[in-house]
C-alpha positions in Angstrom: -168.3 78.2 111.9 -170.9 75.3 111.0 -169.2 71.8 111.1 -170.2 68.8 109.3 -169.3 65.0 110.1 -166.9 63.6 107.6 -168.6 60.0 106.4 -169.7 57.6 109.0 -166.8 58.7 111.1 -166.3 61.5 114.0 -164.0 64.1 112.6 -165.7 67.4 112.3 -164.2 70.2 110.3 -165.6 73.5 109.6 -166.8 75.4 106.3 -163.7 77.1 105.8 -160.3 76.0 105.7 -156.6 76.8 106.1 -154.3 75.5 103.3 -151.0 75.7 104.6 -149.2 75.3 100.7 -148.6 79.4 100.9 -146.8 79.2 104.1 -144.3 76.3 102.7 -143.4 78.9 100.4 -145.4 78.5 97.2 -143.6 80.3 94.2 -142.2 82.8 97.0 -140.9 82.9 100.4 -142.8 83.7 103.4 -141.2 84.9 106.3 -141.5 82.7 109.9 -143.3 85.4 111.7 -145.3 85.9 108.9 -146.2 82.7 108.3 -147.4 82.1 112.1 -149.4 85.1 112.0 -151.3 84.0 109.2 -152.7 80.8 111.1 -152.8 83.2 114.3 -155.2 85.6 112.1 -157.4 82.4 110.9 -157.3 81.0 114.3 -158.8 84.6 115.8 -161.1 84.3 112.4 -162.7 81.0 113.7 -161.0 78.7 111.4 -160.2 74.9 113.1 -159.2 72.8 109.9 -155.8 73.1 108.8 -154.4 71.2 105.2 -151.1 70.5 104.5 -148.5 68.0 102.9 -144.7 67.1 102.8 -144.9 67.8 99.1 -145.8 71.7 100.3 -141.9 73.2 100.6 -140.2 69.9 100.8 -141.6 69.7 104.8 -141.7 73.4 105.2 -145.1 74.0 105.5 -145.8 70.5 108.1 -143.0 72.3 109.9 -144.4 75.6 110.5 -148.1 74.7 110.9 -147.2 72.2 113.4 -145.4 75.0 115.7 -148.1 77.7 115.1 -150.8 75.1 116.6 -148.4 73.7 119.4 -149.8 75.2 122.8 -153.5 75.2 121.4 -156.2 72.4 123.0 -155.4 69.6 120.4 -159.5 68.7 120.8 -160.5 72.3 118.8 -158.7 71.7 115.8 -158.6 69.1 113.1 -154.8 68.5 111.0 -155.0 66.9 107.8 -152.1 66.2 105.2 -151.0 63.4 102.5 -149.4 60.6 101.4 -148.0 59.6 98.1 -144.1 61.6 98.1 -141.8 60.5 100.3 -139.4 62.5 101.1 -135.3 61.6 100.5 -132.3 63.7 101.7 -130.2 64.9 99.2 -126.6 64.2 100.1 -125.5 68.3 98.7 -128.2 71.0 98.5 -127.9 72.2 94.8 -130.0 75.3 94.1 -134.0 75.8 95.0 -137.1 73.4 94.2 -138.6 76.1 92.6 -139.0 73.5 89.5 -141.8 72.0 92.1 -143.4 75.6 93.2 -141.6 75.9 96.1 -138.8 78.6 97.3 -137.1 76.7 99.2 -133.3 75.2 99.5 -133.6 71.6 97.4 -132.5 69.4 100.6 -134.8 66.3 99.4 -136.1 65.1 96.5 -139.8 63.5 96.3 -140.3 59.6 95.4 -143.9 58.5 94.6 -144.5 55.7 96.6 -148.1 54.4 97.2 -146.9 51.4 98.8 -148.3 50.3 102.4 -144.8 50.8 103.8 -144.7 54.2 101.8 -147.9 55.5 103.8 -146.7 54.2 107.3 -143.4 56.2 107.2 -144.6 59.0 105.5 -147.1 59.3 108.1 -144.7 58.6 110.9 -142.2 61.6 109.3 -145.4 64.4 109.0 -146.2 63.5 113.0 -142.4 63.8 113.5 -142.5 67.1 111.5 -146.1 68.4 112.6 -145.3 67.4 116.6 -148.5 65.4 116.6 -149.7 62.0 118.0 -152.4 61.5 115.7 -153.5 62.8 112.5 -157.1 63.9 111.8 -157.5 63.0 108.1 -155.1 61.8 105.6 -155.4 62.2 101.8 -154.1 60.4 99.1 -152.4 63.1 97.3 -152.4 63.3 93.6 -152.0 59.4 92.4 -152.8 60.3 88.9 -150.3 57.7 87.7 -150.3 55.4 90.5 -153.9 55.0 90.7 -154.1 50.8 91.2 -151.2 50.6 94.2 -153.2 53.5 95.5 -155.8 51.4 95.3 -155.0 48.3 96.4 -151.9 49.2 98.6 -152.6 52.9 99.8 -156.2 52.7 101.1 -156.3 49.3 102.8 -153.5 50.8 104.7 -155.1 54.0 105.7 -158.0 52.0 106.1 -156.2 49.6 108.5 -154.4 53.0 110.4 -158.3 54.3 110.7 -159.5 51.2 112.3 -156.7 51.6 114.9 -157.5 55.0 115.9 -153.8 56.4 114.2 -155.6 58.7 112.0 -159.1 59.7 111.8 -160.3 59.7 108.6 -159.4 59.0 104.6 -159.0 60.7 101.6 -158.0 61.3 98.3 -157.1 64.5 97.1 -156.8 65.4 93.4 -157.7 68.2 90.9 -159.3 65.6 89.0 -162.6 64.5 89.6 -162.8 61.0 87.8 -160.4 59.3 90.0 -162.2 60.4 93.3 -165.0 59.2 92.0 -163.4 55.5 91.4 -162.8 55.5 95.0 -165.6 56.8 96.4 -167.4 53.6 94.8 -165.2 51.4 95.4 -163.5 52.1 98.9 -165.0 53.7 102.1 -163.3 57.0 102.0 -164.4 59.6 104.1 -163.9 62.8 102.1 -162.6 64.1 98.7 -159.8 67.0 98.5 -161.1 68.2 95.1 -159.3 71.8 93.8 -160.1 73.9 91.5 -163.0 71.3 89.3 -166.2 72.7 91.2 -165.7 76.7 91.3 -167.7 79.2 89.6 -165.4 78.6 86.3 -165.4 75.2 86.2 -167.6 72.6 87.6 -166.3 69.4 86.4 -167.0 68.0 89.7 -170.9 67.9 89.4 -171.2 65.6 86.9 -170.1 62.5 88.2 -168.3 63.0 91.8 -170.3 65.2 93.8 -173.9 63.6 93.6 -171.7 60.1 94.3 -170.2 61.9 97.3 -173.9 62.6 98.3 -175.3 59.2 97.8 -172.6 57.4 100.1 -172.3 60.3 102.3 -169.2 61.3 101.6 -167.8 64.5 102.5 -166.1 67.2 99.6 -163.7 69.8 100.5 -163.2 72.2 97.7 -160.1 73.7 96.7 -158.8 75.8 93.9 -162.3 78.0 94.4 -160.3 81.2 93.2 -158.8 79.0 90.0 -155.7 79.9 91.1 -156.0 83.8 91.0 -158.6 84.4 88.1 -161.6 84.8 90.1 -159.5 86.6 93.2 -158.8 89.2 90.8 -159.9 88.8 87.2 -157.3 91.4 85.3 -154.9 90.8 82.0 -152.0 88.3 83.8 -154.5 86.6 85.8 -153.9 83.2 86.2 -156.1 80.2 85.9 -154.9 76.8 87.3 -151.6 78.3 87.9 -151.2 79.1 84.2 -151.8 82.6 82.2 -155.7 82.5 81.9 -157.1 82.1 78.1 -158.9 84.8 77.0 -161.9 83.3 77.1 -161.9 82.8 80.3 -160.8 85.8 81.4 -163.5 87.5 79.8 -166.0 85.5 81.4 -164.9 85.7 85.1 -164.7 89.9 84.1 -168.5 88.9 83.3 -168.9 87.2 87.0 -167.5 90.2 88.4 -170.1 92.7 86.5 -172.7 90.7 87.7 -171.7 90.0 91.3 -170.7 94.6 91.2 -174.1 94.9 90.6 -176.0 93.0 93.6 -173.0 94.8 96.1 -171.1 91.6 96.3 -166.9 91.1 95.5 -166.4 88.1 93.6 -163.9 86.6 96.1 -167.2 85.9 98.3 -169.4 84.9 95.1 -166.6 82.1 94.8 -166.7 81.1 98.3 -170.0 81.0 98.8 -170.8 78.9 95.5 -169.5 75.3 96.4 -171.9 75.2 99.4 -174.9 75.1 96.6 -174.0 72.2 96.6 -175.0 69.5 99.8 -172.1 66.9 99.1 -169.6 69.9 100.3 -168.3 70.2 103.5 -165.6 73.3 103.6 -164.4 75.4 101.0 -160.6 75.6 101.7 -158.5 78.3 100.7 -154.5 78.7 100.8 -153.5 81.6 103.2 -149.8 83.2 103.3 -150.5 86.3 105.6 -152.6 87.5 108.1 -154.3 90.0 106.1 -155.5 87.2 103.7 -156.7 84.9 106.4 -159.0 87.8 107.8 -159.8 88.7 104.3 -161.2 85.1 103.3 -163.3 84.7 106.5 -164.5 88.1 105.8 -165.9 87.3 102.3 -167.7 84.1 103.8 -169.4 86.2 106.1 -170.4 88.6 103.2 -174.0 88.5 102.4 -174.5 86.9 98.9 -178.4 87.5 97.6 -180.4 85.1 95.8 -181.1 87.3 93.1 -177.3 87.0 92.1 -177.2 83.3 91.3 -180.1 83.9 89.7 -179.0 86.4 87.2 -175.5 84.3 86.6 -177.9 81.8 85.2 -179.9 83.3 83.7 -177.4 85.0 81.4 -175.7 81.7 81.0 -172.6 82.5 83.2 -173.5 79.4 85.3 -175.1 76.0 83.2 -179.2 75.7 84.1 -179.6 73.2 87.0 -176.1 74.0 89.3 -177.2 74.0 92.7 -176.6 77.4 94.2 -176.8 78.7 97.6 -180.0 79.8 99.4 -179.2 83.5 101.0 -176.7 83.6 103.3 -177.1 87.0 105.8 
């Protein structure tokens, strides 16, 4: 897979990438095996960047991704998770964290905590859980409400960790794009986690944040490119950023996937393909909880989208005149 440089640093990742959320057990469990077969399956598929977080099944998903890498060349394959929830045993386990999206046993509640200290030992417990000496990027995970000691306390830390060769590069990661954009002028991030605000439904993200991320060379992964369901499989029940999808909406991704029927092409690989219109993006990255969906996702990237396609969406006003679209990809 084509790589890209992320800011002025050395960490290369490729154009698509592993989220590792499913296999902490988002909204239902996923079995051990299954859940190392799923990275196994991207693995065999080419994938080499691999995103998770101690917020993803209270540790579960750090956990399992670090023992489905262990035994691999550590140089082939880039780890990145977050900071921002620390993670506290609970003295008694009483019931599931399924409050949080996750199926799993409530062993440890989550603290927000932006604080320098807060970053060095969460970092210190995702090595611990991963089985890693170093990790490749590190994101500042969702400081809607904490956004000044992220600011001021956060990033000079991971800043400070990056100078010393601990991790390799910095983020912030959000579904928000105003926020990144604060700290892409005003810090010297490396690269913006930014889900579900530039996909074929929504791009929220090309206002302000992604021709910033250009100009200071700043690398964007995209998330969310599927909107949570809607444009994997646009039917009545669909869901759109993890809620039942209006009907409006609904409508028009049933009007993306008319269009894309028509030039031979399933909308799961219209939506991958589309955030890499776009020369501020990196990787598209795409949570996987099975084998069959890892080889399905690099399948759909490989799928030939044609020109004439982005063309028509715009042209009937299914994407806004201007959006930067992808040149032919065979």
């Amino acid at each position: 897979m084509r790589q890209r440089t992320l800011g002025s640093g050395t960490v290369r990742i490729g154009e698509l990438a592993f989220g590792a959320a499913a296999i902490g057990n988002l909204f239902t469990p996923v079995a051990e095996a299954e859940a190392g077969a799923a990275v196994e399956a991207a693995w065999q598929a080419g994938m080499r960047y691999f995103d998770t977080a101690p917020h993803y099944g209270l540790g579960l998903s750090e956990r399992r991704l670090g023992a489905a890498l262990r035994g691999r060349p550590r140089e082939e394959y880039v780890v990145s998770t977050k900071v921002g929830r620390i993670l506290e045993p609970l003295t008694t386990v009483d019931g599931d964290d399924l409050a949080n999206g996750f199926a799993v046993p409530a062993t440890h509640r989550r603290r927000w905590d932006f604080s320098a200290d807060g970053v060095r030992r969460s970092i210190e417990e995702s090595l611990h859980r991963l089985g890693l000496d170093r990790i490749d990027i590190v994101y500042l995970h969702d400081p809607d409400d904490h956004a000044e000691q992220a600011l001021t306390q956060a990033y000079p830390a991971l800043h400070r960790l990056r100078e010393e060769g601990v991790i390799g590069a910095v983020g912030i990661g959000m579904n928000r794009a105003d926020l990144p954009a604060r700290f892409v002028r005003e810090t010297d991030i490396d690269v913006v986690l930014l889900a579900g605000r530039y996909s074929l439904l929504d791009q929220g993200g090309l206002a302000d944040l992604l021709p910033l991320a250009a100009a200071h060379g700043v690398g964007v992964v995209i998330g969310g490119v599927f909107n949570s369901g809607l444009l994997a499989d646009p039917k009545p029940g669909a869901t759109f950023d993890y809620a039942a999808a209006p009907a409006h909406l609904l409508a028009r991704a049933r009007e993306l996937k008319a269009v894309c029927e028509r030039h031979g092409v399933p909308l799961r690989a219209a939506a991958l393909h589309f955030p890499f219109g776009h020369p501020a993006v990196a990787s598209v990255l795409v949570g996987t909880r099975s084998a069959a969906e890892a080889a399905d996702t690099a399948a759909m990237l490989r799928h030939p989208v044609p020109a004439e396609l982005w063309a028509e969406l715009t042209e009937l006003g299914l994407l806004p005149p201007g959006t930067p679209t992808p040149e032919e990809v065979g």
